[in-house]
C-alpha positions in Angstrom: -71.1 91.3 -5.7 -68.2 90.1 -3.4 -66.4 87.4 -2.8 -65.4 86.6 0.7 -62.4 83.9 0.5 -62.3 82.2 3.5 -59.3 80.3 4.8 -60.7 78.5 8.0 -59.8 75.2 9.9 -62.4 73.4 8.1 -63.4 75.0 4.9 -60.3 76.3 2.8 -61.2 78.3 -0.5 -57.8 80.8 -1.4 -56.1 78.4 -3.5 -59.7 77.8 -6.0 -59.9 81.7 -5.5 -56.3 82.6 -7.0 -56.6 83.1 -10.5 -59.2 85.9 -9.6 -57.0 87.6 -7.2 -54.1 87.4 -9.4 -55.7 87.9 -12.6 -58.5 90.5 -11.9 -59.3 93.4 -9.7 -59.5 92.3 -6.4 -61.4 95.3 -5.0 -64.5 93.0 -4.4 -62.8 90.7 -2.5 -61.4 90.4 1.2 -60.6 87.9 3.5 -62.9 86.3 6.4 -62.0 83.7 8.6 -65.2 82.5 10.1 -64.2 79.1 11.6 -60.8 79.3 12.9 -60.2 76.9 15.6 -58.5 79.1 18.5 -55.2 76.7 18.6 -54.5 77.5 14.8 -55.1 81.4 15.8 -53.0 81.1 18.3 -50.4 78.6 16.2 -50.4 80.2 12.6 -52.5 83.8 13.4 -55.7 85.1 11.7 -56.1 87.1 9.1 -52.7 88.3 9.4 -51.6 84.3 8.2 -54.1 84.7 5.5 -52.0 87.6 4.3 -48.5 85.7 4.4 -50.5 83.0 2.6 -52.0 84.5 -0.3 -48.6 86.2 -0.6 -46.7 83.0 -0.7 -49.1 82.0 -3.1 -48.1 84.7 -5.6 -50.8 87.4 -4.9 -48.8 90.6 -5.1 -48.4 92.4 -1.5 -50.5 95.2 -1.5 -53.5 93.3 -2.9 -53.3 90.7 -0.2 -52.6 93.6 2.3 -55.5 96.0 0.8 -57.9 92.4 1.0 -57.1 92.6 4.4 -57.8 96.0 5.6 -59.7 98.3 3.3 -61.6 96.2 1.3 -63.2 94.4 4.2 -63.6 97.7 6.5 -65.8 99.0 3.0 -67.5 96.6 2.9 -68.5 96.7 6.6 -69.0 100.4 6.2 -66.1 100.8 9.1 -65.3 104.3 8.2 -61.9 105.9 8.8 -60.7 102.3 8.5 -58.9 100.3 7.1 -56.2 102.9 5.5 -53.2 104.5 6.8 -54.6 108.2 5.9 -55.0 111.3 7.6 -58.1 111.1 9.8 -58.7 107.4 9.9 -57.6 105.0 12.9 -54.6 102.7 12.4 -54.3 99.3 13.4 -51.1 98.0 11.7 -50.0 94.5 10.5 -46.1 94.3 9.9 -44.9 91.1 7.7 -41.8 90.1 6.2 
């Protein structure tokens, strides 16, 4: 089973989701955003906010960050995604 924790302009579910991701391991779980209106993507960003979010919220970093790109590109079966590893394809997100 996963759990997709969505974080959209209408339906909200990290904050009902954060004991799990704080508490348990999060490998199951990754981030989807399925109904962002484009003036919040462009005002507050995508998945990228959803990172700074859960962060802010007290998930440690490299969860949030591992919810964001590996767990979801497994699930998908993206291979040679979603890592910063020999042999797979890079697409970096850089937060402070």
């Amino acid at each position: 089973m996963r759990v997709m924790i969505r974080e959209g302009s209408a339906a909200k579910n990290l904050d009902g989701l954060l004991p799990i991701l704080k508490n348990h391991d999060s490998r199951n779980c990754f981030f989807v955003t399925d109904d962002l209106d484009p003036r919040d993507i462009v005002e507050k960003g995508h998945i990228d906010n959803l990172v700074r979010t859960a962060i802010a919220k007290g998930v440690e970093p490299v969860r949030a960050i591992q919810m964001a790109t590996l767990n979801t590109a497994q699930y998908f079966g993206l291979k040679r995604l979603g890592a910063v590893l020999p042999g797979y394809l890079a697409d970096l997100l850089i937060v402070e």
